[in-house]
Kinemage of the C-alpha trace (Angstrom):
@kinemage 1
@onewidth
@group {chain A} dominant
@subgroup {mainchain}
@vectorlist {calphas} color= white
{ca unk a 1} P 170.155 93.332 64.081
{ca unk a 2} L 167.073 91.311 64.120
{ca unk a 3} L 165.286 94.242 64.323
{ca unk a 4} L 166.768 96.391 61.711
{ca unk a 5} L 166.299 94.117 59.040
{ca unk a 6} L 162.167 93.198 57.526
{ca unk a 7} L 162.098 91.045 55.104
{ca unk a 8} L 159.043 91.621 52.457
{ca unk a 9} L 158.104 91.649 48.788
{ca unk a 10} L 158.575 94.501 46.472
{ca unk a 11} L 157.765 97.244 45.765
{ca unk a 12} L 159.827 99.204 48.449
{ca unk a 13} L 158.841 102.334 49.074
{ca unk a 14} L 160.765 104.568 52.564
{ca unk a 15} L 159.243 108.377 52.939
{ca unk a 16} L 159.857 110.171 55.417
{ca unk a 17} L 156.427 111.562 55.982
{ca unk a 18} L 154.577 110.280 59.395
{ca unk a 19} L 150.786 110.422 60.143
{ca unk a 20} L 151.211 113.085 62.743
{ca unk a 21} L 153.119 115.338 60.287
{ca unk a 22} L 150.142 115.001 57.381
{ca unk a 23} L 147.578 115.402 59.779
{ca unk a 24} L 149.667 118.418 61.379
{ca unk a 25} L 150.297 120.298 57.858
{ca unk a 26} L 146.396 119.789 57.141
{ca unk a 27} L 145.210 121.519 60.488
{ca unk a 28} L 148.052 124.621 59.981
{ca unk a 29} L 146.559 124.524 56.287
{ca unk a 30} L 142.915 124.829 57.663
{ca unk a 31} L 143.910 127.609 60.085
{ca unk a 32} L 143.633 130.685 57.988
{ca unk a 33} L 139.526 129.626 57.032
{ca unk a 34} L 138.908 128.901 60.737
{ca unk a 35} L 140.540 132.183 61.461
{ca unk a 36} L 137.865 133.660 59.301
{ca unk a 37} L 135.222 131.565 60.380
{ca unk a 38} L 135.585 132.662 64.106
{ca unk a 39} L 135.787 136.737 62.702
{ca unk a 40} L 132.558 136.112 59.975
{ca unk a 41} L 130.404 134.039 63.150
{ca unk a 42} L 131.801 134.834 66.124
{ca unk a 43} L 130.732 132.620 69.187
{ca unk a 44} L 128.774 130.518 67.113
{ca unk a 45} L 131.696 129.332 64.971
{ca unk a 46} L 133.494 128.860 68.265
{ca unk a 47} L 131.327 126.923 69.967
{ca unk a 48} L 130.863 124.235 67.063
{ca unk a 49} L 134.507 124.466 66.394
{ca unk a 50} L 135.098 123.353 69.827
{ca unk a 51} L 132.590 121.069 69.967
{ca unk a 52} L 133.571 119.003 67.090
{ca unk a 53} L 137.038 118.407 68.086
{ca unk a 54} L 137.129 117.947 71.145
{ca unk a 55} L 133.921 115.117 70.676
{ca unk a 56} L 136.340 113.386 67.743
{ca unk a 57} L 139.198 113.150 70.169
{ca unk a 58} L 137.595 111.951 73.169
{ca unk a 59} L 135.499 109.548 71.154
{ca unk a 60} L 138.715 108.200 69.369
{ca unk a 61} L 140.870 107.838 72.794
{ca unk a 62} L 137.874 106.060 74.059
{ca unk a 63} L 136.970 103.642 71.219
{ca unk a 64} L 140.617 102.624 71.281
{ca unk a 65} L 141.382 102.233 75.298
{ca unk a 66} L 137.806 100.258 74.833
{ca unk a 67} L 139.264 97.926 72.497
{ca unk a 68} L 142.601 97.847 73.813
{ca unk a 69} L 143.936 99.516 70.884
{ca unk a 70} L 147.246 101.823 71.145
{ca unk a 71} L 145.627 105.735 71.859
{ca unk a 72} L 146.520 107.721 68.791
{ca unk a 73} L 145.146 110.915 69.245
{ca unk a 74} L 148.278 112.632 69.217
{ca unk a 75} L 148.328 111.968 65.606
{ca unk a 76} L 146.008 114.758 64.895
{ca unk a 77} L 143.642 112.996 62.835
{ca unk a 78} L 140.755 113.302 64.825
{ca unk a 79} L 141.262 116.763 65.098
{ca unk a 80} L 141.444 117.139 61.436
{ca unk a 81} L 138.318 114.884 61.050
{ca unk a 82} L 136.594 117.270 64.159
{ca unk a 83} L 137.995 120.592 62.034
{ca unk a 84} L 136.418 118.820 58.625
{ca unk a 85} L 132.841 118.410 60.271
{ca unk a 86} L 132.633 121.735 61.939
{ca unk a 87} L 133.440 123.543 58.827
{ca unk a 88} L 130.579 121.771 56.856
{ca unk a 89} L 127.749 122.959 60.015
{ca unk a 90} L 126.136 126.361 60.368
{ca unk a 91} L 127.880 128.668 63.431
{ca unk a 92} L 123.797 128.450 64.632
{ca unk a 93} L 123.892 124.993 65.196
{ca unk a 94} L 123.663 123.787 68.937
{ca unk a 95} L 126.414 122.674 70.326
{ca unk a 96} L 125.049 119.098 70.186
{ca unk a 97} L 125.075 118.570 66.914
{ca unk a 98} L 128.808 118.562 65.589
{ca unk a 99} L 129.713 116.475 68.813
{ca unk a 100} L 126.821 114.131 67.478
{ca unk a 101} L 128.153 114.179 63.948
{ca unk a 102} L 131.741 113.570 65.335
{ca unk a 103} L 131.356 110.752 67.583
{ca unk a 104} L 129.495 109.134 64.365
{ca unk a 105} L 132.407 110.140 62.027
{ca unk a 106} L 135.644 108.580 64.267
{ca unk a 107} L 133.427 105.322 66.069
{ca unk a 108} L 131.484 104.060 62.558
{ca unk a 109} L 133.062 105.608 59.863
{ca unk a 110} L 136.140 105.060 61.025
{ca unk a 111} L 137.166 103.218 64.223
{ca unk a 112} L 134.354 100.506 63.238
{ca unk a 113} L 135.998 99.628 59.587
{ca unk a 114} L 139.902 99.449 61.413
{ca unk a 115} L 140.868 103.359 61.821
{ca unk a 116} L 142.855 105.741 59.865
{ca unk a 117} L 143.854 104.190 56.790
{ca unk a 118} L 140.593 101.650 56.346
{ca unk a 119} L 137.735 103.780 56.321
{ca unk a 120} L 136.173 103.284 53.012
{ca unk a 121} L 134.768 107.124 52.746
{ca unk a 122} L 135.522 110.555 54.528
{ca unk a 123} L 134.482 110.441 57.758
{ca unk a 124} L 133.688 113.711 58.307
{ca unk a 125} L 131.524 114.282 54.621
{ca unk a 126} L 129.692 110.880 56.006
{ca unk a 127} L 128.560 112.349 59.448
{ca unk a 128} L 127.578 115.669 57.768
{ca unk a 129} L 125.251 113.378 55.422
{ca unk a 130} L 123.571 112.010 58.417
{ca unk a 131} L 123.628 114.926 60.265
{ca unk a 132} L 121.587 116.992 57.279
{ca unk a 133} L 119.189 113.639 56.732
{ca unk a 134} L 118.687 113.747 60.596
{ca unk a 135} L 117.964 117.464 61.499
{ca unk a 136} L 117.783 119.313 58.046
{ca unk a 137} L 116.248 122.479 59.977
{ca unk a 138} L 119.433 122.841 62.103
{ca unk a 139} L 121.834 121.863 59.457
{ca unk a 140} L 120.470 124.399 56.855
{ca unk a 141} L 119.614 127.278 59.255
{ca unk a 142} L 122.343 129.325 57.585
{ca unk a 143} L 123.023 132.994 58.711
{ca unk a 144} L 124.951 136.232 57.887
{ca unk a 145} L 128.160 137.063 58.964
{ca unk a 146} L 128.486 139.413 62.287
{ca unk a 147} L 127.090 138.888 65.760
{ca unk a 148} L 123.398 139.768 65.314
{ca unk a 149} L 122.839 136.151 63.675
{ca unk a 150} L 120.300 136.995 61.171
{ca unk a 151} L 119.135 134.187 58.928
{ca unk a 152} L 120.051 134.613 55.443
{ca unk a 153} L 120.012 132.083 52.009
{ca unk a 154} L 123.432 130.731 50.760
{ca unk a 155} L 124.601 132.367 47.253
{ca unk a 156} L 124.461 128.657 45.608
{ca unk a 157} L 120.694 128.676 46.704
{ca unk a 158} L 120.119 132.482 45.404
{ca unk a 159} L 121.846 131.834 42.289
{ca unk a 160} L 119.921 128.715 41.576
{ca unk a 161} L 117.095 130.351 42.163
{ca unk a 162} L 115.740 128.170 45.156
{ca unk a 163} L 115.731 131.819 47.273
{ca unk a 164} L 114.417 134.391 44.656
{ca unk a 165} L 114.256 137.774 45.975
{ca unk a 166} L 117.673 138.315 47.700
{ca unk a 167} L 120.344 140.018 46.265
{ca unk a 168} L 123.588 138.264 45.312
{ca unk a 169} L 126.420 139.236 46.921
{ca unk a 170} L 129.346 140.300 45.230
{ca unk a 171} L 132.310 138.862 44.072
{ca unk a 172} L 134.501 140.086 46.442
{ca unk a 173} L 132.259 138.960 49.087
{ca unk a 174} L 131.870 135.691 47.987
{ca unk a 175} L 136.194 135.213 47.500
{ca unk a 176} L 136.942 136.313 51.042
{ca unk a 177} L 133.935 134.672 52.942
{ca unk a 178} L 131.480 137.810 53.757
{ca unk a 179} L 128.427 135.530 52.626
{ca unk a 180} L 126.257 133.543 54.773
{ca unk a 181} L 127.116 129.379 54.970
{ca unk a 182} L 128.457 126.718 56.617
{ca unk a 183} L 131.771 127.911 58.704
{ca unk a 184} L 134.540 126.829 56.904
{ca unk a 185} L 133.025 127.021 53.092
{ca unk a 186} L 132.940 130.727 52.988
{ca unk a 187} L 136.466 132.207 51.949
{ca unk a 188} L 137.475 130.496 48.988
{ca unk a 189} L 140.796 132.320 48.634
{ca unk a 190} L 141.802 131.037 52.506
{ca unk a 191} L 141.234 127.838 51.595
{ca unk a 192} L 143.158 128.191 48.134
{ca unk a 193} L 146.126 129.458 50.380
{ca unk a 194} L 145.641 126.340 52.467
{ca unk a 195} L 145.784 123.985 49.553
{ca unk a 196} L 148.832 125.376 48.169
{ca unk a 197} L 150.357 124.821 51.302
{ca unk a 198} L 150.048 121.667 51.472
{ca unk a 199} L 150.944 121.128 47.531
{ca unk a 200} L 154.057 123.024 48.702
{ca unk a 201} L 154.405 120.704 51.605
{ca unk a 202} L 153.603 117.464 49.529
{ca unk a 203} L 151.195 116.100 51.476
{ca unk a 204} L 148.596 116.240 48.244
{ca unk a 205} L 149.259 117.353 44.528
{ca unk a 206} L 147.137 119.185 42.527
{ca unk a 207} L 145.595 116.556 40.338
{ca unk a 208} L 142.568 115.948 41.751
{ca unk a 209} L 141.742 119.040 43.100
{ca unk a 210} L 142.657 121.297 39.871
{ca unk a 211} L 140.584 118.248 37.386
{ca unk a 212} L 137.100 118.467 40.161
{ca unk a 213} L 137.125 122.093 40.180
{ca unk a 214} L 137.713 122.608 36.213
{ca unk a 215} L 134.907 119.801 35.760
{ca unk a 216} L 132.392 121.715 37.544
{ca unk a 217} L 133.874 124.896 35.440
{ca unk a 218} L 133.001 123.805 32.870
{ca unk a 219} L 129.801 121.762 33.368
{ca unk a 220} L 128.366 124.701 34.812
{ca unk a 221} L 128.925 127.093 31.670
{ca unk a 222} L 127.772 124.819 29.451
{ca unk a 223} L 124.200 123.545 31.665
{ca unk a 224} L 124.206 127.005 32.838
{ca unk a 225} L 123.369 128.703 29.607
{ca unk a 226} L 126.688 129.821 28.509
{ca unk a 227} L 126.605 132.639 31.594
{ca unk a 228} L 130.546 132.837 32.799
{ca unk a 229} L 128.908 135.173 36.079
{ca unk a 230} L 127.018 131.396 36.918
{ca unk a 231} L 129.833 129.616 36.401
{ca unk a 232} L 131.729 131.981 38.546
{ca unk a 233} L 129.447 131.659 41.667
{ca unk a 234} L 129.201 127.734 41.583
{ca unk a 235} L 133.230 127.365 41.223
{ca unk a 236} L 133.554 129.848 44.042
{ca unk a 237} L 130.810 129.703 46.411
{ca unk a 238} L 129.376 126.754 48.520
{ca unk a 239} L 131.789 124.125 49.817
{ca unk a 240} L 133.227 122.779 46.118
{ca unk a 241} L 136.914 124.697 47.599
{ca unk a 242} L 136.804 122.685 50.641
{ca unk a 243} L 135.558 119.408 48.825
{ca unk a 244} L 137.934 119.133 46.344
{ca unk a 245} L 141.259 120.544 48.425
{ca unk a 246} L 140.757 118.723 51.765
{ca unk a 247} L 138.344 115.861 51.365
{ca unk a 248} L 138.309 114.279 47.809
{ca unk a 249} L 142.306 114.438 48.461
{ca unk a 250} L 141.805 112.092 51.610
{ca unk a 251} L 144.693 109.200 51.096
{ca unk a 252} L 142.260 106.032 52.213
{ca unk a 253} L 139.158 106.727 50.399
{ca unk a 254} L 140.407 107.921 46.996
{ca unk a 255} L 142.478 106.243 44.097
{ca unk a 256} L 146.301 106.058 44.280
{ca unk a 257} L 147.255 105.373 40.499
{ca unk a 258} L 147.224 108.993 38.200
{ca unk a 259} L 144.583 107.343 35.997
{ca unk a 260} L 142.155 106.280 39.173
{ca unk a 261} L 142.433 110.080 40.254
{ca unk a 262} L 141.407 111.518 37.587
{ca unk a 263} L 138.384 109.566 36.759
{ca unk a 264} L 137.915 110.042 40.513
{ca unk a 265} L 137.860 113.959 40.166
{ca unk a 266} L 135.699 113.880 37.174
{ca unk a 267} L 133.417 111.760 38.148
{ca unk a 268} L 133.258 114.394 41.282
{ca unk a 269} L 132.889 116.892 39.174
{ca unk a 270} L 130.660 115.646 37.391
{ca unk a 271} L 128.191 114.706 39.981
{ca unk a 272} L 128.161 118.006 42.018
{ca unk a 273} L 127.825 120.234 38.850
{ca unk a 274} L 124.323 117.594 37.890
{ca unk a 275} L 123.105 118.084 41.766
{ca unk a 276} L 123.385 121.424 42.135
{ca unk a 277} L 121.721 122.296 38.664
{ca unk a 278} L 119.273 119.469 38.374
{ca unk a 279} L 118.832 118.464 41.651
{ca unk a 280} L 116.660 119.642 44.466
{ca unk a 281} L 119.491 120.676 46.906
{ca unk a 282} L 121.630 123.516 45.757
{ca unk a 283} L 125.008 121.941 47.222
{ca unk a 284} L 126.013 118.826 44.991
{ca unk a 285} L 129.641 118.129 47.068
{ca unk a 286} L 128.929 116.036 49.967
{ca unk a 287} L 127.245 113.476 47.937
{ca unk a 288} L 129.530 113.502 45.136
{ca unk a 289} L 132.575 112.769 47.169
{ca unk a 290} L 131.003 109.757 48.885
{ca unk a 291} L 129.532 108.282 45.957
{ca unk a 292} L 132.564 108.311 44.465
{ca unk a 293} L 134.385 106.855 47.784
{ca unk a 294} L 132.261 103.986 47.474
{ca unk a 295} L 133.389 103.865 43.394
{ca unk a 296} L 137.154 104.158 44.485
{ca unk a 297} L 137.531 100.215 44.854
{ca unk a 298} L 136.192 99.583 41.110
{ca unk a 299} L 138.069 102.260 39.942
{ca unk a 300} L 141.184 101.356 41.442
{ca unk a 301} L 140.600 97.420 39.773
{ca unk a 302} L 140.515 98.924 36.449
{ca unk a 303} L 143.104 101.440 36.775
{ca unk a 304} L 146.040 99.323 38.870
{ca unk a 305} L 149.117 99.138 36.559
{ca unk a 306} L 150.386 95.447 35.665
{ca unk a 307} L 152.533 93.318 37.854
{ca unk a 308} L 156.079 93.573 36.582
{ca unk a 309} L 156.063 89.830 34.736
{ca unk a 310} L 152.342 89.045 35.245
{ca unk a 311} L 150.717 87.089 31.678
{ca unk a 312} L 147.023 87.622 31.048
């Protein structure tokens, strides 16, 4: 009896929804783009695929049996943080790298700050910052889809001009993922499919999502000349469909209340549509998510709702 009853103060909230089942709907949500990363880059996607996970996990099981800590690997979150990373490298990356960037994602990011739950940013968008600042070459050696490897510029960098000379490819390239990029941003419309799964599952809602993605919309036809075809390519190409779906949706580094997300997603917005126009690196979505990870705690003081009873 002792057992079955905790006594705490309210609010009392009971879900049925467990770590291992989130973690589990984001990885069968993700499967469709990794899919069509391994068909678009082969070997290469493979290899840092493999790579990434399989560093996360063994670094997490051995940070915690390190610090005596219960093992929770089988929760699946360090495969989803392992999944996250490998989609934001290029399938010509050694297979160094992502292991690099995932043992830095699960033992500082995360394991460092208290684990899942207390990491103050997204693991996986903060090893891919330190993994472009650290080898740029390897982390922007982007190449075309099929298994001759040959280099090729990213549609965000064609369209903003930063590789003038190659040809755009089209639209229906760019939805399904025939362009050249990092492995999991290429096919917008699998990773649309994956977010609606997990809308349909509840494990996000479409708030922030729906709010980042309309912000850079619209940011980008009006800085971008009033040209809907611009717009077009910065909503749908690049990693803006992976930001805003799996990683500015992340539970501990983003706002709770309604009000907090959606200055969160804005203020996303806003920030990617500024870098990528104004800025000297074509992708804006990294950085905008983790600057506004580190905003979340001043958002979420100004946003909290009122203690039932409290008197200013």
């Amino acid at each position: 009896m002792e057992n079955k009853l905790i006594v705490s103060s309210s609010p009392h909230l009971r879900a049925n929804e467990s770590i291992s089942k989130i973690m589990r709907d984001v990885v069968i949500a993700l499967l469709p783009a990794t899919l069509a990363g391994v068909y678009y880059f082969r070997m290469g996607a493979v290899k840092v695929i493999l790579s990434a996970v399989i560093a996360a996990v063994l670094t997490e099981a051995a940070i915690q049996k390190i610090s005596k800590k219960r093992v929770t690997i089988n929760d699946w979150s360090a495969v989803v943080t392992g999944l996250l990373l490998a989609f934001n490298i290029p399938a010509s990356a050694p297979w160094w790298l992502p292991a690099i960037g995932s043992i830095f994602a699960i033992f500082i990011v995360k394991q460092v700050f208290g684990g899942i739950g207390h990491n103050f940013m997204n693991p996986a968008l903060a090893a891919r910052a330190m993994l472009l600042a650290s080898w740029p070459v390897q982390m922007t050696a982007w190449v075309k889809p099929g298994t001759d490897a040959v280099s090729t510029a990213t549609p965000l960098a064609i369209v903003g001009g930063e590789a003038s000379g190659q040809a755009l490819p089209s639209f229906m390239d760019l939805i399904v993922g025939n362009v050249g990029g990092c492995i999991g941003e290429t096919s917008a419309i699998l990773l649309i499919i994956g977010g609606i799964y997990l809308v349909y599952r509840g494990v996000i809602t479409p708030r922030i999502p729906v709010i980042y993605i309309a912000t850079v919309a619209v940011m980008s036809f009006l800085l971008g000349g009033f040209d809907i075809s611009y717009m077009v390519y910065q909503v749908f190409a690049g990693g803006l469909m992976l930001g805003a779906i799996y990683m500015a949706t992340d539970y501990a580094s983003s706002p709770v209340t309604e009000k907090g997300q959606i200055i969160f997603a804005v203020g996303c917005g806003f920030l990617t549509a500024i870098i990528r126009i104004y800025g000297g690196y074509p992708e804006g979505v990294s950085y905008s998510i983790l600057l506004m990870n580190v905003a979340t705690p001043l958002i979420e003081k100004y946003t909290r709702p009122r203690v039932f009873g409290e008197v200013k």
